[in-house]
Each structure stands twice: as C-alpha cells, then as structure tokens.
Backbone as JSON, one array per atom type, in Angstrom:
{
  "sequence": "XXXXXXXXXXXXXXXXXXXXXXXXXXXXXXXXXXXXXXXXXXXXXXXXXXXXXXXXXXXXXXXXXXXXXXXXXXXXXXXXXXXXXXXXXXXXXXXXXXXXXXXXXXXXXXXXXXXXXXXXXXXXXXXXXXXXXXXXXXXXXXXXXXXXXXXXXXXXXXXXXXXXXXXXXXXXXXXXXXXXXXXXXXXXXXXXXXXXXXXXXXXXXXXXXXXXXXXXXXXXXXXXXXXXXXXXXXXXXXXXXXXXXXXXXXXXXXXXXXXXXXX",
  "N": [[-41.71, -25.61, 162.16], [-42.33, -22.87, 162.61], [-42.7, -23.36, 165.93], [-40.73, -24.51, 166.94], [-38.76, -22.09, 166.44], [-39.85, -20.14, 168.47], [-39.61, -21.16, 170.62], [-36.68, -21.27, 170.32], [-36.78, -18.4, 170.96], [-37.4, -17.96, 173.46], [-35.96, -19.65, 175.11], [-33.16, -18.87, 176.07], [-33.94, -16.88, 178.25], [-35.6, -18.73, 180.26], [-33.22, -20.04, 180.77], [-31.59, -18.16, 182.03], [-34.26, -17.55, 184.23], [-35.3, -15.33, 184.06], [-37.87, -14.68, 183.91], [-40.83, -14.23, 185.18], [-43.62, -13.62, 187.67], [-46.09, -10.63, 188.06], [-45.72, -9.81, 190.47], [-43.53, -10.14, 191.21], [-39.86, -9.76, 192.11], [-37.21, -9.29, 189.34], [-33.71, -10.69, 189.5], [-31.41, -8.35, 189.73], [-28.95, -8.01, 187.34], [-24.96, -7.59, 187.95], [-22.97, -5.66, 187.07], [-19.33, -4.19, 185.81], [-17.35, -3.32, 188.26], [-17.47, 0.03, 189.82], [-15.63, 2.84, 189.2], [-13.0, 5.55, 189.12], [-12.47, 7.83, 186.48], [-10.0, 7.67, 184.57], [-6.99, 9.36, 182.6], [-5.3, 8.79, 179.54], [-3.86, 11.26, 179.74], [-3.71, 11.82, 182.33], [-1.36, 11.41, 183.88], [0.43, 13.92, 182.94], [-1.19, 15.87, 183.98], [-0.49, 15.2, 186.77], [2.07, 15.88, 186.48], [2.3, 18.58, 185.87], [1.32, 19.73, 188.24], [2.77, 19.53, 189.61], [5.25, 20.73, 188.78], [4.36, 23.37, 188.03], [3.14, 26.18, 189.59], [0.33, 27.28, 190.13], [-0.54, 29.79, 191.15], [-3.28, 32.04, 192.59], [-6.79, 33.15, 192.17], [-8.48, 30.37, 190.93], [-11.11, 29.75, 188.16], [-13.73, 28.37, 186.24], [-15.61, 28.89, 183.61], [-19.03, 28.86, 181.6], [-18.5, 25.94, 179.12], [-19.4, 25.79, 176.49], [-21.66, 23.22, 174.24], [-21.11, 23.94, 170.7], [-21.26, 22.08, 168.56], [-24.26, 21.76, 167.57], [-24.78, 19.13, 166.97], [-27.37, 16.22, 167.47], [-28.45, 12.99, 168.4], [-29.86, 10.18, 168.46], [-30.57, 7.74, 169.75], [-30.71, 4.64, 171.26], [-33.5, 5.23, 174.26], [-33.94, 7.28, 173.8], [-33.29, 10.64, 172.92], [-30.5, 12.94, 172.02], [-27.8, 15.21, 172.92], [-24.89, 14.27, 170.76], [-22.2, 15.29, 172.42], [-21.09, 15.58, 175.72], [-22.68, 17.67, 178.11], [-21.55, 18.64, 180.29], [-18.64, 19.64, 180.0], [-17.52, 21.93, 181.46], [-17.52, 21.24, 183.92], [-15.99, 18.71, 183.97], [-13.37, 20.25, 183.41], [-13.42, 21.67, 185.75], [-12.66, 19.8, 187.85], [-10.33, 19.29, 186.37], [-8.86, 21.05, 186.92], [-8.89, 20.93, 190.11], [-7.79, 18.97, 190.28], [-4.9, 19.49, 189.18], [-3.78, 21.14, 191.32], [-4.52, 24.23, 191.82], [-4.23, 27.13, 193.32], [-5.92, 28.19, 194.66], [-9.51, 27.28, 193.59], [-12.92, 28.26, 192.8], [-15.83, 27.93, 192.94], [-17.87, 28.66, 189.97], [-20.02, 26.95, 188.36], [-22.43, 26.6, 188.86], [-24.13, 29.27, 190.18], [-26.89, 29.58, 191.23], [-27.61, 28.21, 194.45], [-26.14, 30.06, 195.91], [-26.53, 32.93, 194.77], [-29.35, 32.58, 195.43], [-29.13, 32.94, 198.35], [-27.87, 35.39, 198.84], [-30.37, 36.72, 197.88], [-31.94, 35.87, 199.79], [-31.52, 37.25, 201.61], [-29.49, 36.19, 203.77], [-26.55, 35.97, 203.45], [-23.6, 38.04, 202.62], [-22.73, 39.51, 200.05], [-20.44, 40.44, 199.3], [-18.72, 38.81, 200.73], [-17.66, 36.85, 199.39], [-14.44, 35.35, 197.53], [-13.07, 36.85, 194.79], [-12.7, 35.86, 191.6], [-9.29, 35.36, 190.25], [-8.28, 34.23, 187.89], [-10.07, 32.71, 185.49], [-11.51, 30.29, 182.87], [-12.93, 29.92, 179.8], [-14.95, 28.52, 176.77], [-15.97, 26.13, 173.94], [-16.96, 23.42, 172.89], [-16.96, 22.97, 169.67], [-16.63, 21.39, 166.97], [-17.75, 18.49, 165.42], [-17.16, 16.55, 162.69], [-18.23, 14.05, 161.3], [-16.51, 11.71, 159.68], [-16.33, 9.86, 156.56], [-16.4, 6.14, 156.29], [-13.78, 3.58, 155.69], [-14.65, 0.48, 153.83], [-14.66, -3.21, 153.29], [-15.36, -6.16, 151.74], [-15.56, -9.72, 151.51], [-16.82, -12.48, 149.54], [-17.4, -15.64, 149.08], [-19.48, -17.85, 147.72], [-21.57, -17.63, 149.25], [-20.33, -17.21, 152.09], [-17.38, -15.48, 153.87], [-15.39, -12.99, 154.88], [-15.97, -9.36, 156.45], [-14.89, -6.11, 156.88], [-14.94, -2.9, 158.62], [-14.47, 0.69, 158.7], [-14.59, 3.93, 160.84], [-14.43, 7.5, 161.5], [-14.45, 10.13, 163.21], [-13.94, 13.45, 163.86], [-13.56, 15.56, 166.49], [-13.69, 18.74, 168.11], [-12.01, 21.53, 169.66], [-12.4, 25.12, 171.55], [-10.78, 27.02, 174.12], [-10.02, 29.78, 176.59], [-7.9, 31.28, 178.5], [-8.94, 33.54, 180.84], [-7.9, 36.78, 182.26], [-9.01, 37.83, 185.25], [-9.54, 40.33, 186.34], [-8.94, 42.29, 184.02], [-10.26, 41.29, 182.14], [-8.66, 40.5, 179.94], [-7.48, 38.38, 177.37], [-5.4, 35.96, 178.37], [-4.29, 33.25, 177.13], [-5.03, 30.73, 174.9], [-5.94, 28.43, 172.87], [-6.85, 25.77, 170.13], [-7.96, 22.96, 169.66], [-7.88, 19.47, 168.39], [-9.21, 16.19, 167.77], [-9.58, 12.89, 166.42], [-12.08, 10.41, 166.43], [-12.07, 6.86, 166.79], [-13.97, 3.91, 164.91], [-14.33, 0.7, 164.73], [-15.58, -2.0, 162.76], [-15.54, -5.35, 162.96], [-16.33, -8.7, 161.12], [-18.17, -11.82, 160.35], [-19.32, -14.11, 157.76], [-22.28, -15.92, 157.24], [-23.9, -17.59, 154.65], [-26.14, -20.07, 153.48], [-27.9, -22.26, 151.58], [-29.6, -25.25, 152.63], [-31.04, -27.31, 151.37], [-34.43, -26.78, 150.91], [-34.15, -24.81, 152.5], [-33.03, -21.53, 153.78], [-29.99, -20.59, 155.74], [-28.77, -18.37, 157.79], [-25.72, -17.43, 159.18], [-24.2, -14.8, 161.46], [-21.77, -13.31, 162.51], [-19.89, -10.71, 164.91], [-18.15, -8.39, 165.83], [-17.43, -5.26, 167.37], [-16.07, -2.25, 168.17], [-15.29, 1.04, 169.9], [-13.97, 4.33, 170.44], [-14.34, 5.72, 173.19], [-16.5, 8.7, 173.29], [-16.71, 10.66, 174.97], [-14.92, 10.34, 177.14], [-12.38, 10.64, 175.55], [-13.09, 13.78, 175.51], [-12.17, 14.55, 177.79], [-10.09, 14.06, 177.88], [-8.67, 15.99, 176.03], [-9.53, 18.53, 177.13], [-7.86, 18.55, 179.16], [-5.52, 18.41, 178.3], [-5.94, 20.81, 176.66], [-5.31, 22.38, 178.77], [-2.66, 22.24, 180.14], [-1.68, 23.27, 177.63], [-2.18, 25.96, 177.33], [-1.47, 26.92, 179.61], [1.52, 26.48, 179.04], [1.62, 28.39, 177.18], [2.18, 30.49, 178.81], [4.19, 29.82, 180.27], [6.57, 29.19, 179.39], [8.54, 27.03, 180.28], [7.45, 24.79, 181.43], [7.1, 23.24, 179.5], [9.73, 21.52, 179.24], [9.75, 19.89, 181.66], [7.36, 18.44, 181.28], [6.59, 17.56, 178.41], [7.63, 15.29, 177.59], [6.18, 13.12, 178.52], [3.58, 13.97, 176.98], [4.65, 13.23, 174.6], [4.46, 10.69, 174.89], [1.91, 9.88, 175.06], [0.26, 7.68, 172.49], [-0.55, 8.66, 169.13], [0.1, 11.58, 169.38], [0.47, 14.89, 168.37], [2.52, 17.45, 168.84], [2.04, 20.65, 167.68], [3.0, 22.9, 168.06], [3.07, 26.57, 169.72], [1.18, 29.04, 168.99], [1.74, 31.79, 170.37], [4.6, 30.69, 172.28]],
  "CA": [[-40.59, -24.67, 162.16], [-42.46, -21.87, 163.4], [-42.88, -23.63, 166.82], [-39.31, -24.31, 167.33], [-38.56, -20.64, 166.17], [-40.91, -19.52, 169.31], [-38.73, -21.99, 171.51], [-35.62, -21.12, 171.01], [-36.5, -17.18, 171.38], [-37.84, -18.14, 175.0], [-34.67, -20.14, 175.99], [-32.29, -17.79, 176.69], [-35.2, -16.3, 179.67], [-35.91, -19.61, 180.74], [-32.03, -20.7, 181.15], [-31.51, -17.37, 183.4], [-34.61, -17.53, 185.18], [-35.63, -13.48, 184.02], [-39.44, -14.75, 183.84], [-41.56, -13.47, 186.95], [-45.17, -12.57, 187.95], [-45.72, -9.13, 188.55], [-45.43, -9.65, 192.2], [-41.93, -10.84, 192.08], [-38.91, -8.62, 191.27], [-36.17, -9.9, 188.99], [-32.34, -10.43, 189.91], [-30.15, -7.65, 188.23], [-27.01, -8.27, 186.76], [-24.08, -7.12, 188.27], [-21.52, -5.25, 185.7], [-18.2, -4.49, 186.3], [-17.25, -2.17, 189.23], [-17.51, 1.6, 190.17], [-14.41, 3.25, 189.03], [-12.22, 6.39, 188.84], [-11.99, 7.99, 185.2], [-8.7, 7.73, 184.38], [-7.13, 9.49, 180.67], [-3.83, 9.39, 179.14], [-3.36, 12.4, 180.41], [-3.75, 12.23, 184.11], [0.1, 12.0, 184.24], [0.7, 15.37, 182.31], [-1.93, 17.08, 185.13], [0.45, 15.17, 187.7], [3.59, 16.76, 186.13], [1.93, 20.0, 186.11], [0.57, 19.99, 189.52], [4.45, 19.49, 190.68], [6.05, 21.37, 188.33], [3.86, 24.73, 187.88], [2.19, 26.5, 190.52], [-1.08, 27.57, 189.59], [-0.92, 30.96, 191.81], [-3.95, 32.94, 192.67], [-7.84, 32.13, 192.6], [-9.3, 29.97, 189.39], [-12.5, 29.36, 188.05], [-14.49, 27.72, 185.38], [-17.26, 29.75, 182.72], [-19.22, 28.48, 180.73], [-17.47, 25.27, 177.68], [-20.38, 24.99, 176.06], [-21.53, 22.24, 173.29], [-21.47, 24.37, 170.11], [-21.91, 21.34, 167.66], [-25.74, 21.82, 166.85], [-25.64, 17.8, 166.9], [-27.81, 15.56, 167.98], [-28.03, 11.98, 168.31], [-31.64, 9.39, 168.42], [-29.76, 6.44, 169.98], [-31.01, 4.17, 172.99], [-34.29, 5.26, 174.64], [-33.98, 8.92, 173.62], [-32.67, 11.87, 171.63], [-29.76, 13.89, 172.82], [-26.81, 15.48, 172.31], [-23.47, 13.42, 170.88], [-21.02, 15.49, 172.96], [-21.24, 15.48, 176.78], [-23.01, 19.04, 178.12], [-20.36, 18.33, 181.47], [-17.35, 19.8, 179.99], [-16.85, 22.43, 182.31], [-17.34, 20.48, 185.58], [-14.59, 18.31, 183.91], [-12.13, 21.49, 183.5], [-12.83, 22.43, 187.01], [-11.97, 18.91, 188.27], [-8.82, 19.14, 186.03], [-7.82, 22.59, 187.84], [-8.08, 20.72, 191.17], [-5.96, 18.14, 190.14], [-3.69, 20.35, 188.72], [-3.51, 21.76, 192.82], [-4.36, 25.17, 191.65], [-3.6, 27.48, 194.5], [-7.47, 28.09, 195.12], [-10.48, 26.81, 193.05], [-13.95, 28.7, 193.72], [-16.85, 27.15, 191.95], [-18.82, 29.1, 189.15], [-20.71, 26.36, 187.7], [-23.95, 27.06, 189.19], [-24.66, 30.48, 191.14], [-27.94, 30.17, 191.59], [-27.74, 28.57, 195.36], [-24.95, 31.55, 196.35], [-27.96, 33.67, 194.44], [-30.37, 32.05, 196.76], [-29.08, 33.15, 199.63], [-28.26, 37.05, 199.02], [-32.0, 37.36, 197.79], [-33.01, 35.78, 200.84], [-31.04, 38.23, 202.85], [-28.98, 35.39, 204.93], [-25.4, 35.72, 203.04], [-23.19, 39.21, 201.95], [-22.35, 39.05, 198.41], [-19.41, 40.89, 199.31], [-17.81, 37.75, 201.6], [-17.08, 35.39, 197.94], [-13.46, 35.34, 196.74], [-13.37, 36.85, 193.49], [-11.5, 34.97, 190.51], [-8.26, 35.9, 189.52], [-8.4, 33.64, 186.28], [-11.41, 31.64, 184.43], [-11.71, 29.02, 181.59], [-14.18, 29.51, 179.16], [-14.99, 27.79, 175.52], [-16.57, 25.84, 173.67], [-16.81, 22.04, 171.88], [-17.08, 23.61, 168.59], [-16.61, 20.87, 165.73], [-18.04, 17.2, 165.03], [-17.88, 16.55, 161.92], [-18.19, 12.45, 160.75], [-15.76, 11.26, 158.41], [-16.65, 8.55, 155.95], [-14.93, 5.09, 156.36], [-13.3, 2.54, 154.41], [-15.19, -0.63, 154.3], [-14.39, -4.23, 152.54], [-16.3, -7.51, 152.55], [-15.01, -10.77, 150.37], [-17.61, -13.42, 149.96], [-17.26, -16.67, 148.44], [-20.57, -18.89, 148.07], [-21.86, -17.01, 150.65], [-19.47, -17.34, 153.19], [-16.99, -14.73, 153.89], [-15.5, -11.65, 156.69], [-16.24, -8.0, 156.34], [-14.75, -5.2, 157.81], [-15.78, -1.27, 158.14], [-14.15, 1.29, 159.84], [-15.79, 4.89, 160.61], [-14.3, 8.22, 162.28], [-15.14, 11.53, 163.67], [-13.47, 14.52, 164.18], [-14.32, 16.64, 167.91], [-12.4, 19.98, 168.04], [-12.8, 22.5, 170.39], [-11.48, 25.88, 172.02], [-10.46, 27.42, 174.83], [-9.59, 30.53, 176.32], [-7.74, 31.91, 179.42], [-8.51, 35.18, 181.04], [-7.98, 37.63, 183.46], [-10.73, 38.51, 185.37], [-9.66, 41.78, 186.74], [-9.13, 42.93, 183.09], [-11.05, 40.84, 180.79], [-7.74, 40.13, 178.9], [-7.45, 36.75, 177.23], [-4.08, 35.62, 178.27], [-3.74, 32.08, 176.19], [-5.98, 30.77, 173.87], [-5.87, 27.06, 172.35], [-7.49, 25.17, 170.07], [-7.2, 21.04, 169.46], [-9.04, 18.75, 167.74], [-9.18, 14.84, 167.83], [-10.26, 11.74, 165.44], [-12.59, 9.55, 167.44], [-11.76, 6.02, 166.1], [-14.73, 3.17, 165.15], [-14.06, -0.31, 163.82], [-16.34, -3.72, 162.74], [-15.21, -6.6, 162.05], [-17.34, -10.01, 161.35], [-17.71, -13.22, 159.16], [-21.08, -14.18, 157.64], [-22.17, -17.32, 156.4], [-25.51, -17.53, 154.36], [-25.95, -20.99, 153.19], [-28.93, -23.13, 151.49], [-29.79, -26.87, 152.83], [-32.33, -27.81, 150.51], [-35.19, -25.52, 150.68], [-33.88, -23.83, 153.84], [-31.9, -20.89, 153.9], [-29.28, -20.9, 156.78], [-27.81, -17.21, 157.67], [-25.31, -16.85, 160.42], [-23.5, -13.98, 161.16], [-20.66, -13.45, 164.09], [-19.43, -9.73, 164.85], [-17.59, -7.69, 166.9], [-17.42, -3.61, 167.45], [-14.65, -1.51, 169.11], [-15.75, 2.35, 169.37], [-13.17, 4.96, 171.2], [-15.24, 6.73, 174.09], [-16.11, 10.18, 172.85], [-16.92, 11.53, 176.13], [-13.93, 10.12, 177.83], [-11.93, 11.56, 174.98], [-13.32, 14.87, 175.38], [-11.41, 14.65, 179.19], [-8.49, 14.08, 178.02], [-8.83, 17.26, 175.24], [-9.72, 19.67, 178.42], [-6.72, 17.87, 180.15], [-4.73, 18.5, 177.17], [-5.79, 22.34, 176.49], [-4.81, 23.33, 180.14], [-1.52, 21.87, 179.51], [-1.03, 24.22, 176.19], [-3.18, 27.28, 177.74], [-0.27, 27.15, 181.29], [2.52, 26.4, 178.31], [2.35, 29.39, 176.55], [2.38, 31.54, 179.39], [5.29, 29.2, 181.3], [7.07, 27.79, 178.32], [9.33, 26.37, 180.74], [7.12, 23.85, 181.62], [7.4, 21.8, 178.73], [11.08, 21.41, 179.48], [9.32, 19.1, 182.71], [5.99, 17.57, 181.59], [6.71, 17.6, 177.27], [7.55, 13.91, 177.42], [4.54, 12.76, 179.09], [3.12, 14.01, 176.0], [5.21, 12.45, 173.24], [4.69, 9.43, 175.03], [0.77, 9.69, 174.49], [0.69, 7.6, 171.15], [-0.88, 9.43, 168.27], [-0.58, 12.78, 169.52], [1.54, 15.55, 167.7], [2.32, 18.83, 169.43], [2.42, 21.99, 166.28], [3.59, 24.5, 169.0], [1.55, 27.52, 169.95], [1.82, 30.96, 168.55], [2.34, 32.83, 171.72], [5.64, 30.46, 173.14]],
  "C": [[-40.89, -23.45, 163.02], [-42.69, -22.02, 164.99], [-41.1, -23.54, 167.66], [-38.6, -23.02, 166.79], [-38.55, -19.94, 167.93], [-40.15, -20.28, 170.61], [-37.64, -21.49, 172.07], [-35.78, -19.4, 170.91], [-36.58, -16.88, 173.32], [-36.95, -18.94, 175.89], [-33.48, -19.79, 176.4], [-33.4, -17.16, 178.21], [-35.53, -17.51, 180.44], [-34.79, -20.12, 181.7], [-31.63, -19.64, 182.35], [-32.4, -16.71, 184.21], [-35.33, -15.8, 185.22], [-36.97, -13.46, 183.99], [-39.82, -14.82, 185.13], [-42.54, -13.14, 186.68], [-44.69, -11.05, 188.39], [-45.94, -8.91, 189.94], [-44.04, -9.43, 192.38], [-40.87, -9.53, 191.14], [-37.88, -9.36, 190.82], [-34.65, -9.8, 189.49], [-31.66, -9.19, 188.94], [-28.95, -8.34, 188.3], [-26.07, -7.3, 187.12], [-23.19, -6.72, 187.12], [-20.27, -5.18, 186.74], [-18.21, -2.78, 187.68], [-17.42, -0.78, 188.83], [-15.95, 2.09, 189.6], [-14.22, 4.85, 188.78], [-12.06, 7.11, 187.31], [-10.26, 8.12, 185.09], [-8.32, 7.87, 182.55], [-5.76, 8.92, 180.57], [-2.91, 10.24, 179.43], [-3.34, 12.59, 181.45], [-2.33, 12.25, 184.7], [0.51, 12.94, 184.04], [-0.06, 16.21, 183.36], [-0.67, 16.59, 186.07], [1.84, 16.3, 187.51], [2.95, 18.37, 186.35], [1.67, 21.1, 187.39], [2.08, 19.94, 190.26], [5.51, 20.62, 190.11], [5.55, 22.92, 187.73], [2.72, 25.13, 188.6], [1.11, 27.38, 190.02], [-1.6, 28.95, 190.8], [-2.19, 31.7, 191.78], [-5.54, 32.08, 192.84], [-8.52, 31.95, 190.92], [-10.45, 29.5, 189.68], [-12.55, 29.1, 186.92], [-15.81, 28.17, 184.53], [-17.66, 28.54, 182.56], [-18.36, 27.28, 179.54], [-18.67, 24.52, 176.97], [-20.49, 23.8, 174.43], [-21.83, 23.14, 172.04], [-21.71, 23.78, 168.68], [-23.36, 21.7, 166.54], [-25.8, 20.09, 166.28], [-26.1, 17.16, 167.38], [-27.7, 14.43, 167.8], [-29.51, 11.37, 169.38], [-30.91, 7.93, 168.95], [-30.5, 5.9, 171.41], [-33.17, 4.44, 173.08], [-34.82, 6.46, 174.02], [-33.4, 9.75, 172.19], [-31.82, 12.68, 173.32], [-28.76, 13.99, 172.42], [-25.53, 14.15, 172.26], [-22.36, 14.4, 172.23], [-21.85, 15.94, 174.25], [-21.72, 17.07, 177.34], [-21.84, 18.86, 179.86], [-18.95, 18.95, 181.09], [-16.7, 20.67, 181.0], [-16.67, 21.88, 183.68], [-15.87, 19.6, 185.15], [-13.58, 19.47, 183.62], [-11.89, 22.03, 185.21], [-12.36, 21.19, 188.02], [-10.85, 18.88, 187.97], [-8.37, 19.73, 186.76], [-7.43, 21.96, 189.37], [-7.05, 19.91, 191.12], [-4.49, 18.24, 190.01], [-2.87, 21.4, 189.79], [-3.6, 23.3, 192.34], [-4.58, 26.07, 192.82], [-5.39, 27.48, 195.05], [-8.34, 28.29, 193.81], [-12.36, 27.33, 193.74], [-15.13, 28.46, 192.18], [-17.51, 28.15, 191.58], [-19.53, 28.62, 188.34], [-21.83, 26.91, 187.62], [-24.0, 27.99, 190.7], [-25.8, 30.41, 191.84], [-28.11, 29.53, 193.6], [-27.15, 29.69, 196.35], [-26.39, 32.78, 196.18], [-28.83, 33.89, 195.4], [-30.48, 32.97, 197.7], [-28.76, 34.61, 199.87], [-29.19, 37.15, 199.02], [-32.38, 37.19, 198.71], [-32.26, 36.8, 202.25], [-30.26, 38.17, 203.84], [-27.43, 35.29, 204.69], [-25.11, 37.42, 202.34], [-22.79, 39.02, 200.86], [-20.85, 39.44, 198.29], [-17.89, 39.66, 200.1], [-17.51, 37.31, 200.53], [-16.15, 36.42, 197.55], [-13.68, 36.08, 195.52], [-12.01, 36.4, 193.15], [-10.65, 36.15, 190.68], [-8.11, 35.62, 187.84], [-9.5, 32.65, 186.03], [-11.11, 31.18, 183.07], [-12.97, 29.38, 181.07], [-13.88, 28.76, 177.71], [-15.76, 27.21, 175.28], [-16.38, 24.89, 172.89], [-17.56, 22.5, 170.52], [-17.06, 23.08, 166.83], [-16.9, 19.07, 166.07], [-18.48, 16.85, 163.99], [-17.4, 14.43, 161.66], [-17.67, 12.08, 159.37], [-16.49, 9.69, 157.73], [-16.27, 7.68, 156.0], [-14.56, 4.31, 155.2], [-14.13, 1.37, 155.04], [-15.04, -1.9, 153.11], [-14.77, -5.2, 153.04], [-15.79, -8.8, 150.89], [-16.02, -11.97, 150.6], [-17.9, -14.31, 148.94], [-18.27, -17.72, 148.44], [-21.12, -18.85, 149.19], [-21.39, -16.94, 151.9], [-17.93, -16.46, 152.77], [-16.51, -13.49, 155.12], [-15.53, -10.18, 155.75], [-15.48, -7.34, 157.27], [-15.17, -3.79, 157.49], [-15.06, -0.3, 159.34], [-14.68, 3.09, 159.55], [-14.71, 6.13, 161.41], [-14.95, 9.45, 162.35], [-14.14, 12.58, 164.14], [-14.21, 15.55, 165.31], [-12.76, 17.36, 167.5], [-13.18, 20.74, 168.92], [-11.81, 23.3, 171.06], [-11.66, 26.47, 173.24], [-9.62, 28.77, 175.35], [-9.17, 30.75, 177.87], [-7.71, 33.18, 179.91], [-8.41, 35.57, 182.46], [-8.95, 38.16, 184.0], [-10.94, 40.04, 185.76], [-9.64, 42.77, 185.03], [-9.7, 42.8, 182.08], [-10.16, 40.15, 179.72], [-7.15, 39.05, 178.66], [-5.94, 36.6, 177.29], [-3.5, 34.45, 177.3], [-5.07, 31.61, 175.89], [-5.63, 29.33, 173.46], [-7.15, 26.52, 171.62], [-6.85, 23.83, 169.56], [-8.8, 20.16, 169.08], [-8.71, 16.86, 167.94], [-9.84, 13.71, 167.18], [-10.43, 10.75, 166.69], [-12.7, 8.34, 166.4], [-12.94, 4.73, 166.39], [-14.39, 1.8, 164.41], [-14.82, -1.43, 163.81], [-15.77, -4.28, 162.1], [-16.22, -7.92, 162.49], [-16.97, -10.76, 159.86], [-19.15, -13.85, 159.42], [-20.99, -15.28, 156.82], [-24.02, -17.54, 155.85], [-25.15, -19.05, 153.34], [-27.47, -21.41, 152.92], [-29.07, -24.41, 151.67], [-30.73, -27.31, 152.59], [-32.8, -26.74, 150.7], [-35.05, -24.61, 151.96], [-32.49, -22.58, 154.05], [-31.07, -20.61, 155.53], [-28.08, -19.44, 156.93], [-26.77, -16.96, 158.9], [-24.08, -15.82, 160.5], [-22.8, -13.46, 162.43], [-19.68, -12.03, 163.51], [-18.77, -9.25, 165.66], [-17.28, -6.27, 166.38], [-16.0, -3.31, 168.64], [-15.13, 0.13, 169.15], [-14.77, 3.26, 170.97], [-14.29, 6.09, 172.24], [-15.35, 8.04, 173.86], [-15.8, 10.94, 174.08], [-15.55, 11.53, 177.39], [-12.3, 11.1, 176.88], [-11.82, 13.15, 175.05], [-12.39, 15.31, 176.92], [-10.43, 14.95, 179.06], [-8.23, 15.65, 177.03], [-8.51, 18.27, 176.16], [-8.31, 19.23, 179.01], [-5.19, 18.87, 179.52], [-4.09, 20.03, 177.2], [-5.39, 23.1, 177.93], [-3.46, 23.39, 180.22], [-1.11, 23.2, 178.8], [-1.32, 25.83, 177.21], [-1.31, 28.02, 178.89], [1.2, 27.57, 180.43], [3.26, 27.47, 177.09], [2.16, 30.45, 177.14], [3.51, 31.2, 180.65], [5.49, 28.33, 180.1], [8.09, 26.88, 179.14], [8.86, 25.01, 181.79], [6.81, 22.63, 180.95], [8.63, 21.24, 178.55], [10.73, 20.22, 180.75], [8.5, 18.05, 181.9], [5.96, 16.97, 179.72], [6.92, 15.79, 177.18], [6.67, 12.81, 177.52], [3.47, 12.92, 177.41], [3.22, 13.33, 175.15], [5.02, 10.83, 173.72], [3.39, 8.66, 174.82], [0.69, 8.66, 172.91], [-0.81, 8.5, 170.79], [-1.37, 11.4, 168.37], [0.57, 13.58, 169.23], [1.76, 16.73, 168.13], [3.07, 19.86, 168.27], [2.33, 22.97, 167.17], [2.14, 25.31, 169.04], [2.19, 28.83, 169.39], [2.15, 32.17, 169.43], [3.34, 32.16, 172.12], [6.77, 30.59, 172.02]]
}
C-alpha cells in the first residue's frame, strides 16, 4: 500500500514532465493573459469625465491602510488591504480627465534634485485640490455554514464575509479647507461549497472529498470604493451631476446610495 501511495504522489510530475537535473530549467506554465483592471465602476468615471470638468490642478496625499491587520498567507506575512490605494485614486483622477494631475506620491526624486542644486523648487505647479484618507475598517464577519451527511457521504457548504470601509476627504490646498468628505464601506463576499464521501471497504477506509471556492477580490474591490468616493466627494459639491452619471450607479447591483449630508 505504502508503495503505491509513493506512486501515485510522483505521477502527476512524471505525466507533465516537471522532473529535471539541476542543469536543466523547467517549462513554466503559461496563465491567462496580461490585462487592464477593469471595476464596475469604470463607467461612472466615464460619465464623470464627460459630464464634470474637473477644473484646476489635482493631486493625491497620503490613503493610508489604517486597519492594523495583518495576514500570514502564502510565502509571507503582510498586510490584508493593498498599501497602493493612493496610486489607484490618482489613476482614477486621470481617468476622470481632470484638467491637470501633478504627482505627489513620491517627492523624494523632485527632492533629489533641488538638494543637488540642478532643479528650482519654485518651477512645480502647485495643487489646487488633493485627496487624502484612509482604509479605516476590516472587520470579519462570521458565516453561516451547513453540512448533511448520510453514512458518510454528503455536501457542505460555508459562507464567510468581511466588511472594508474607508474615508476620504477633499481639500483646498490654498486654504486647507475640507470641501467634501465621504465615507463607504463594502461586504467582501466568500463562499465553499463541496461533497465528501468517507467510506469503509473492509478494513480500508476510503475518504474523498471534491470542492470548490469563490472569494470576491478585496483589492480589486477596494478600486472600485476609491472610484466610488470620487463620484460622491465631486457630487456634493456638483449635485447636478447625479442628474447625468446616478444611473450608472443604480445599475451597479448591490449598491445603495443614502445621500450625502452636504447635497
């Protein structure tokens, strides 16, 4: 038994050929193509980008991860929520054709180059308006889970969510004064389902078990959020742009718009 155990762990490597001296280099596996992120929302930036001009010069703070969670998964340790949010806000803004976009991610080569004496500090644009915030809530909801099993044979299911929330703020840069403000939150949705069969044939127990997972991309989620809050942020300082782009929304499924307290 334990021979044919030792068999069939080595026939899967055998059948595609992944065994090699350490001279030789193995084939990789091709996945699926390079692609574009694309949200839910990339039509609502379209509508926006046609139907509200984004006058003057924007920029991008700081949206930092203010969770405090981590996550031991894979090779590593590292945070659950993506430390990238602001590079995605200042991609939204171009999308969103904002009249001019002047990068404040990272100063330090601009820095660079005053200290070294070769650039005026006085030549750079200054903002008119900046984005800052912060991914500010993940908390993990408990799920429902049910399993029916009849003489050891039987399906299970289990489903799991999470709650990301996070805020945002628009200001003025000449005065400091937060013009719109938003916050939004979102249930990140997980589901298993499988069917397990544990069976005895004489003195041999016989377990097999056939699954499948589904898990909603947090990080792709978190795109559409930023996508979202620029939307609201523009909307309650041009309510007359949800009179254009408001449908786009409702057409999102599961997403509910509870107004804003400034429109």
């Amino acid at each position: 038994m334990r021979t044919i155990l030792k068999t069939a762990a080595l026939l899967p490597l055998l059948l595609t050929g992944c065994i090699a001296t350490s001279q030789e280099n193995i084939e990789l596996t091709e996945g699926p193509p390079v692609q574009t992120l694309v949200t839910p929302y990339d039509r609502l930036i379209g509508c926006i980008s046609q139907n509200a001009r984004l006058y003057g010069v924007w920029a991008v703070g700081d949206i930092v991860d203010a969770t405090g969670k981590f996550s031991a998964e894979y090779a590593g340790t590292g945070k659950f929520v993506s430390q990238g949010a602001g590079d995605m806000m200042q991609t939204t803004l171009m999308k969103a054709k904002a009249e001019r976009v002047v990068n404040r991610r990272d100063p330090r080569p601009v820095i660079s180059e005053i200290q070294l004496g070769i650039r005026d500090a006085k030549q750079f644009t200054l903002m008119d308006y900046y984005i800052t915030g912060s991914v500010n809530t993940l908390d993990f909801i408990p799920g429902a889970a049910a399993e029916v099993t009849v003489a050891g044979i039987g399906p299970r299911y289990r489903q799991n969510r999470a709650i990301v929330g996070l805020d945002l703020h628009l200001t003025d840069a000449r005065t400091s004064e937060v013009l719109a403000a938003v916050n939004i939150s979102k249930q990140i949705f997980a589901d298993e389902a499988g069917f397990g069969i544990g069976r005895f044939f004489g003195d041999t127990l016989v377990d097999l078990d056939i699954s499948g997972q589904s898990r909603e991309p947090l990080q792709l989620s978190l795109r559409s959020m930023l996508q979202f809050g620029l939307y609201e942020m523009l909307a309650q300082l041009n309510p007359n742009i949800k009179g254009s782009c408001q449908e786009i929304v409702d057409a999102v499924e599961g997403v509910e718009d509870t107004g804003s307290a400034n429109t």
